[in-house]
N, C-alpha and C positions, 0 to 999 in steps of 0.2 A: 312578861317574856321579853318585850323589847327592850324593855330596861337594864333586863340579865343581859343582854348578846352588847347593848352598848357600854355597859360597865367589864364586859370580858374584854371587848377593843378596846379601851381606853388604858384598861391594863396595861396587853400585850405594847401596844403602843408606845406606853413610859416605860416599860422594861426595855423595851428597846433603843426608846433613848437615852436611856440611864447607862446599858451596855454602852451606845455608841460613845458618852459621856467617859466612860473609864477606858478604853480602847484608843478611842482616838488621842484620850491625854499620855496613855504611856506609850504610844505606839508612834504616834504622827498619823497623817494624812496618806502620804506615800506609802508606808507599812503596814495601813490597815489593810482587809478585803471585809466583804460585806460578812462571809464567813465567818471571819473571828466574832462579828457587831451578834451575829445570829448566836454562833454557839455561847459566849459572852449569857446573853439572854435567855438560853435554853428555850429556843424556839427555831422553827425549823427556816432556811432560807426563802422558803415562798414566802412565807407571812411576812419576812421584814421585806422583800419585795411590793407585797400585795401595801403596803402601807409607806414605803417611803420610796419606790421604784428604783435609787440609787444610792451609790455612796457619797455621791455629791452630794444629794440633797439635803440625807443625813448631814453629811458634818457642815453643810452652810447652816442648819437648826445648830448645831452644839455651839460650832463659832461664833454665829451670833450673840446665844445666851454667854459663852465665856469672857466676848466682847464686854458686854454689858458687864459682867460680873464684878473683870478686872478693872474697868474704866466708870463703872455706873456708880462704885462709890465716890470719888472726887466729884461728879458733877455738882449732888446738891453742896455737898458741902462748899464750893468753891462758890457757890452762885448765893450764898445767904446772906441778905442784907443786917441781917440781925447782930451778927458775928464779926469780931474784931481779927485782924489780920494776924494776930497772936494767937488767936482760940482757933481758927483756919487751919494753921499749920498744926496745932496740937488735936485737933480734929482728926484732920486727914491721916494723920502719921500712924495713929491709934486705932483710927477703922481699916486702916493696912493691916496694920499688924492681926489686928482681931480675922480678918479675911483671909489673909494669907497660912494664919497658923491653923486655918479650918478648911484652906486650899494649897497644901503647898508645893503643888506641881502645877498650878495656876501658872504663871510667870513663866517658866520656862517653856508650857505649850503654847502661849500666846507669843512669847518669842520665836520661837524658833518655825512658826505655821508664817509670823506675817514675814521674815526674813526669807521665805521660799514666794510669799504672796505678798507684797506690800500693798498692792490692793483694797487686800482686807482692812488693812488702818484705814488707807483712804476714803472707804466707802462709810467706816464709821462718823471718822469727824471729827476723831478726838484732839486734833490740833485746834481746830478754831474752836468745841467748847473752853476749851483753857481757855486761848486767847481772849476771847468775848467775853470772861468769867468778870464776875466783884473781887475776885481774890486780884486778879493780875491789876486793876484797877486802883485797889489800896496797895499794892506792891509799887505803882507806879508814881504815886503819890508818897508814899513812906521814902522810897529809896529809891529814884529815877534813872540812878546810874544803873542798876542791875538789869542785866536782861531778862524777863521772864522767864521765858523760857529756861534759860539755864538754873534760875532760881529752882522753877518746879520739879527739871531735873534733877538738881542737888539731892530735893528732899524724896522722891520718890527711888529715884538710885538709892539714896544711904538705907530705905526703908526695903526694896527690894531686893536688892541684888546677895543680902544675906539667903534668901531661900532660891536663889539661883547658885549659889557659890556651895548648898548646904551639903551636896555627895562630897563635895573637897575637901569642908571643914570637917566630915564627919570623918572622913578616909585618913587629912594628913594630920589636923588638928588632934584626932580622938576627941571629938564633940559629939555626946551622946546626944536622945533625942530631948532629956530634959535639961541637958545645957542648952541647947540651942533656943530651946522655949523660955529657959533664963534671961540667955544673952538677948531675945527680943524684947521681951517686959524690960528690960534695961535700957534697950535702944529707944523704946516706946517713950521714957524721960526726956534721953540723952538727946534724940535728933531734932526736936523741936528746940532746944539749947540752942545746939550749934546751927540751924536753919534761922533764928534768931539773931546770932551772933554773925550770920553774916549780912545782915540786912545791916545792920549799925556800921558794918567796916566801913571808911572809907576809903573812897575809888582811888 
């Protein structure tokens, strides 16, 4: 019997944060109410009360995991001693793509939550795991002129910002949704190329 009553929480529980999961990313923060998190769920208001007591609390759970989601593939990769600064970047470019074409309002919720909360970056950290990474290390070494930073930008813009830009290319472009999964598999080539090729330029 306790087993039943703890396996029906546990349910109700990840339906609930499964709703808050798909609400809070098309909605925001400011446009959610616990309301929508509940009927979302088909459960009634007390219960997602009785288990997460707010809506803060809720989306600091979603935020979190979305943090990690968006940022927790580059870490190992960036940090593998094993791996040449070549295969790094073709790494990374490629577990984007793979993440983002199975998230692809990922990016724009994590944008637009931390440009009202910048906070939320801060508390993660994801500037100093870059910096501190093997990746920026053999970057520094290969090509000293480049700033990291701006480097890591390069490739994580040319890889991102196609599914931030993607209502526009769909709207002015007429970019259906298996062109766009096209034009990635092709960028998935393409941007470790040119992420490449600017490591060789010189200053």
């Amino acid at each position: 019997m306790a087993k039943a009553k703890n396996s029906i929480a546990v349910s109700a529980e990840e339906k609930i944060r499964e709703a808050a999961r798909r609400v809070f990313t098309k909605k925001g923060y400011a446009a959610t109410r616990t309301r929508d998190i509940a009927e979302e769920a088909g459960l009634n208001l007390a219960l997602l009360n009785y288990y997460f007591r707010s809506k803060e609390k809720l989306f600091a759970i979603v935020m979190e995991e979305r943090m990690r989601q968006f940022f927790g593939v580059i870490t190992p990769l960036m940090n593998d001693v094993t791996t040449t600064l070549d295969q790094k970047i073709e790494r990374i470019v490629s577990s984007y793509v793979d993440m983002l074409l199975q998230h692809p309002d990922l990016p724009l919720f994590i944008l637009n939550e931390i440009r009202h909360n910048s906070d939320l970056f801060d508390r993660f950290q994801a500037d100093r795991l870059i910096q501190s990474s093997h990746f920026v290390t053999q970057l520094k070494e290969k090509q000293p002129d480049i700033h990291p930073l701006h480097f890591v930008v390069s490739i994580l813009g040319m890889t991102i910002f196609p599914f931030v830009a993607k209502p526009v290319l769909r709207s002015a472009g007429g970019i259906s949704q298996q062109m766009f999964v096209e034009m990635m598999e092709e960028r998935r080539k393409l941007i470790p190329k040119w992420a490449k090729a600017i490591i060789k330029m010189k200053p």
